[in-house]
C-alpha positions in Angstrom: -13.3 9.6 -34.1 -9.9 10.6 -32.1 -6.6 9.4 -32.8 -5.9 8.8 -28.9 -5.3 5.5 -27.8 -5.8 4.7 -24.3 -3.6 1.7 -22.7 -4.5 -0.3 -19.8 -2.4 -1.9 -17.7 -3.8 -4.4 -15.1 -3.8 -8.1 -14.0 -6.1 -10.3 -12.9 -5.7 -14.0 -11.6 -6.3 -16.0 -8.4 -4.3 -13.5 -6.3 -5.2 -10.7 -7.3 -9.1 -11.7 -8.0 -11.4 -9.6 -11.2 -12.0 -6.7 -9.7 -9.1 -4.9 -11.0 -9.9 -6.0 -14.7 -13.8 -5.5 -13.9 -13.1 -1.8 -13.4 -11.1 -1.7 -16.0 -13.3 -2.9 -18.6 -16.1 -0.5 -17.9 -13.9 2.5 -17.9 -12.7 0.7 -21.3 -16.4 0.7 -22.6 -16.7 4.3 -21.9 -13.9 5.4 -23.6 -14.3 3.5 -26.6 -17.5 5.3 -27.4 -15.6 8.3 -27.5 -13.5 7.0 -30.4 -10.4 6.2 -28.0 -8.6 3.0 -29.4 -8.0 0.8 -26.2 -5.2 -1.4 -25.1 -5.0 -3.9 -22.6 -1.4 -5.0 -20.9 -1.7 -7.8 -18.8 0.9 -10.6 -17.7 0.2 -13.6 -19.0 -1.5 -15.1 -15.7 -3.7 -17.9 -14.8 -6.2 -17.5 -17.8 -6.0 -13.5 -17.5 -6.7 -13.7 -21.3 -9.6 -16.0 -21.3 -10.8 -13.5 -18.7 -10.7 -10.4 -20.9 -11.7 -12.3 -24.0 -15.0 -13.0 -22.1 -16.1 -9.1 -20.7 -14.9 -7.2 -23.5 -14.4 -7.1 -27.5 -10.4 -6.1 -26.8 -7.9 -8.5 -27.3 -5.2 -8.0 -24.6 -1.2 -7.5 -24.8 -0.1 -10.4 -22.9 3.7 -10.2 -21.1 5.4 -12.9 -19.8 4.8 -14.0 -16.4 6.6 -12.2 -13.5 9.7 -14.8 -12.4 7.0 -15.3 -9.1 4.5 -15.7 -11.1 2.3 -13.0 -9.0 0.4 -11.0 -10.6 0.2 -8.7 -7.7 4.2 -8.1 -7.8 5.6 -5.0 -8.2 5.8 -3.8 -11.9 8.9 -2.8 -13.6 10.9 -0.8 -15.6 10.4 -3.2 -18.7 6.8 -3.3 -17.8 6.8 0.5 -18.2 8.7 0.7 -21.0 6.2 -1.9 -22.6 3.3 0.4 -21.7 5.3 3.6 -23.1 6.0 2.7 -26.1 2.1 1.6 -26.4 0.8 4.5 -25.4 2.6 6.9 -27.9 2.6 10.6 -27.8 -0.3 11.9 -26.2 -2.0 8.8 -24.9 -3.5 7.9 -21.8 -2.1 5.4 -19.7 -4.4 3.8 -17.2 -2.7 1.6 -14.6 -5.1 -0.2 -12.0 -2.6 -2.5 -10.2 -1.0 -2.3 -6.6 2.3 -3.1 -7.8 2.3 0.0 -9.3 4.6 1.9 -7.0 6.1 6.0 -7.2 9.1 4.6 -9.3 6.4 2.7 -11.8 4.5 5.8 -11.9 7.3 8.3 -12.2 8.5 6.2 -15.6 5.0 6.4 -16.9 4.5 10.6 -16.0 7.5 11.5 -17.7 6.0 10.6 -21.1 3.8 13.2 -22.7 0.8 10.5 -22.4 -1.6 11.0 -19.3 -2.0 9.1 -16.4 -4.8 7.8 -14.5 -4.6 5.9 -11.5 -7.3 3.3 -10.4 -6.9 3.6 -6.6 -8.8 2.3 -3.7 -6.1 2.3 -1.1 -4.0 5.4 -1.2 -1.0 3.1 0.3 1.4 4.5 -2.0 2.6 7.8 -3.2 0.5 8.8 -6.5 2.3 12.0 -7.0 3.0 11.2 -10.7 -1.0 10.5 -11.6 -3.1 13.1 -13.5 -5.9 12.0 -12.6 -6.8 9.2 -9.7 -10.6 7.5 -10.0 -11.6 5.9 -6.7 -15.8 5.3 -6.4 -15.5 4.2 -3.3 -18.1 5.4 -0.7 -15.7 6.6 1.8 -12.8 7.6 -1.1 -12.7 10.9 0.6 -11.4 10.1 3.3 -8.1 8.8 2.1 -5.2 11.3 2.1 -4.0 10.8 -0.8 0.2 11.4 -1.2 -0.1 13.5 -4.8 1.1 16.3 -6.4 -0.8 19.9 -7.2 -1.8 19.3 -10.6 -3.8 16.0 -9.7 -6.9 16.0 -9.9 -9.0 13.6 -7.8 -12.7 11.7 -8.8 -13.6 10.3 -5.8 -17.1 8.8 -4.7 -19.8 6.7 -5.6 -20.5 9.5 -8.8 -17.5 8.1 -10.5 -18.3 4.4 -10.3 -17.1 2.7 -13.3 -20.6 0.8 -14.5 -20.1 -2.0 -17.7 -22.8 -0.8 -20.5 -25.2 -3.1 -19.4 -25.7 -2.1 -16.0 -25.6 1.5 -16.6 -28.5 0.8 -19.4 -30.5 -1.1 -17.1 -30.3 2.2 -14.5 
């Protein structure tokens, strides 16, 4: 067993859909065998926890609802700080969520915790992300706005597959 704890941040709801949280929860499986404690932050949206409750054995972090109540909006600086302080030294911080923008991600990199970034769009500069995970079939073809040391897992090879499914493969 590790001592690494891996928090997630994402949403899920009627604007935003599952797919988000989906992804996340099969990444979450996978890490969890490994040993890595795991941490879901979610805002407290239409039934978000239910949702969570229902694919997975963790039990979510719920914050308050944005002012908008959309649980696509941008995330903030108390959102990160939440997320920080979760994390701890040495961490991994996954964020699938496209209100995550460059300032988001900047307050997350400049922890010593690592960061992943969930992305299917490239719409947005990921310059802060260690790592970003897109299993997309045409992820390649994105130009991507990052920095040097990121390092990119993109394609169908790095599709994030709940335990059942990848069993039943």
């Amino acid at each position: 067993m590790t001592d690494m704890r891996a928090v997630i941040r994402c949403d899920a709801g009627p604007r935003v859909g599952l797919g988000h949280l989906i992804r996340c929860v099969s990444l979450s499986h996978a890490l969890s065998r490994k040993g890595i404690e795991i941490v879901f932050v979610m805002r407290d949206g239409d039934n978000a926890a239910k949702y969570i409750r229902h694919l997975s054995p963790f039990q979510p972090t719920l914050l308050p609802r944005s002012g908008s109540g959309d649980e696509s909006a941008a995330l903030d600086a108390e959102d990160a700080t939440t997320v920080l302080t979760m994390a701890g030294d040495d961490g991994l911080i996954v964020v699938d969520h496209y209100g995550a923008d460059a300032v988001y991600l900047n307050c997350l990199s400049n922890a010593r915790a690592r960061l992943v970034v969930l992305d299917d769009l490239g719409d947005r500069d990921l310059s802060a992300a260690d790592w970003i995970v897109n299993p997309g079939p045409q992820a390649d073809a994105i130009d991507y706005r990052i920095a040097q040391k990121t390092r990119c897992l993109l394609g169908p090879s790095y599709a994030l597959l709940r335990p059942e499914f990848r069993e039943a493969r």
